[in-house]
C-alpha positions as CSV (number, residue, x, y, z in Angstrom):
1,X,-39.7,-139.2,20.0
2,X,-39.1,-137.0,17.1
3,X,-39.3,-133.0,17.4
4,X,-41.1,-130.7,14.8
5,X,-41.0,-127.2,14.3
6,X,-43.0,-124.9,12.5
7,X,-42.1,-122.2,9.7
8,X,-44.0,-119.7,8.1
9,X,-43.3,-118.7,4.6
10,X,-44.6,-116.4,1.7
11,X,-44.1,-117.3,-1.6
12,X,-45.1,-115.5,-4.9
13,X,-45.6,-116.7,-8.4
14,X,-46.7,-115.2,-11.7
15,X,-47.7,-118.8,-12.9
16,X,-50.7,-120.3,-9.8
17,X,-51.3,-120.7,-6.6
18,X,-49.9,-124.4,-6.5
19,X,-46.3,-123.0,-8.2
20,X,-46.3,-120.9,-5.3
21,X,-46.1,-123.6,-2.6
22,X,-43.9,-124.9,-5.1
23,X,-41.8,-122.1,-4.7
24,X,-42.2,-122.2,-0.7
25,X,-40.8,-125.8,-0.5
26,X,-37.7,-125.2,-2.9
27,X,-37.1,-121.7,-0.8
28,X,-37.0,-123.5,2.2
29,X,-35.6,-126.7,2.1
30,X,-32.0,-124.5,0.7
31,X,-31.4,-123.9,4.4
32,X,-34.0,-126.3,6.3
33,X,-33.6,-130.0,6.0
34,X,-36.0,-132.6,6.9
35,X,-39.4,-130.8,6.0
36,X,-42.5,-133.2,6.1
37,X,-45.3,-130.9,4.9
38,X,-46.6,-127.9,4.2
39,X,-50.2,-126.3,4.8
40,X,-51.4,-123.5,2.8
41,X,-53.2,-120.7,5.5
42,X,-54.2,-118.4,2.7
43,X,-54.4,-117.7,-0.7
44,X,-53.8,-113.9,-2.2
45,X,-53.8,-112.9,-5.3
46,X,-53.2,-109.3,-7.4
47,X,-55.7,-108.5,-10.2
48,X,-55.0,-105.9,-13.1
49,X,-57.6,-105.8,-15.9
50,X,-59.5,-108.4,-14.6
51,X,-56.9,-111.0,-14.5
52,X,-55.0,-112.3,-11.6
53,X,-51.5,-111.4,-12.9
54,X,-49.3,-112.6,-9.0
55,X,-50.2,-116.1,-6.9
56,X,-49.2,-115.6,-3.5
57,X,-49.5,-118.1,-0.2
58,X,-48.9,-118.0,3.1
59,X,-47.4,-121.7,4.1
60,X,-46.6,-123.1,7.4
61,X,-43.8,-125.6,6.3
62,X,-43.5,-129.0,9.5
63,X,-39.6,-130.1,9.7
64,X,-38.2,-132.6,11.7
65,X,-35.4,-131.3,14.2
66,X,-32.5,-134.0,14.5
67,X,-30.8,-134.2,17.8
């Protein structure tokens, strides 16, 4: 039986929401090996003359723990 644990992230990007989970991943996996997915919990954004100008998510990234 495999074990999975459960890490939550924040990740910010200038370019979209999706190059921030981008981000997330890439973040992670420098320390965490063996991650199998990642849900997005919320989307945030920051606005300045009525453009979104900063993507940011909150991602719960699954990875497998090896014995």
């Amino acid at each position: 039986m495999a074990i999975h644990k459960v890490i939550e992230v924040l990740s910010q990007s200038d370019e979209s929401w999706e190059d921030a989970a981008q981000l997330a991943v890439k973040d992670a996996s420098k320390t965490v090996k063996g991650i199998k997915s990642i849900y997005i919990s919320h989307l945030q954004g920051d606005v300045e003359k009525g453009k979104i100008v900063r993507y940011r998510v909150n991602a719960k990234i699954t990875f497998e723990v090896k014995d």
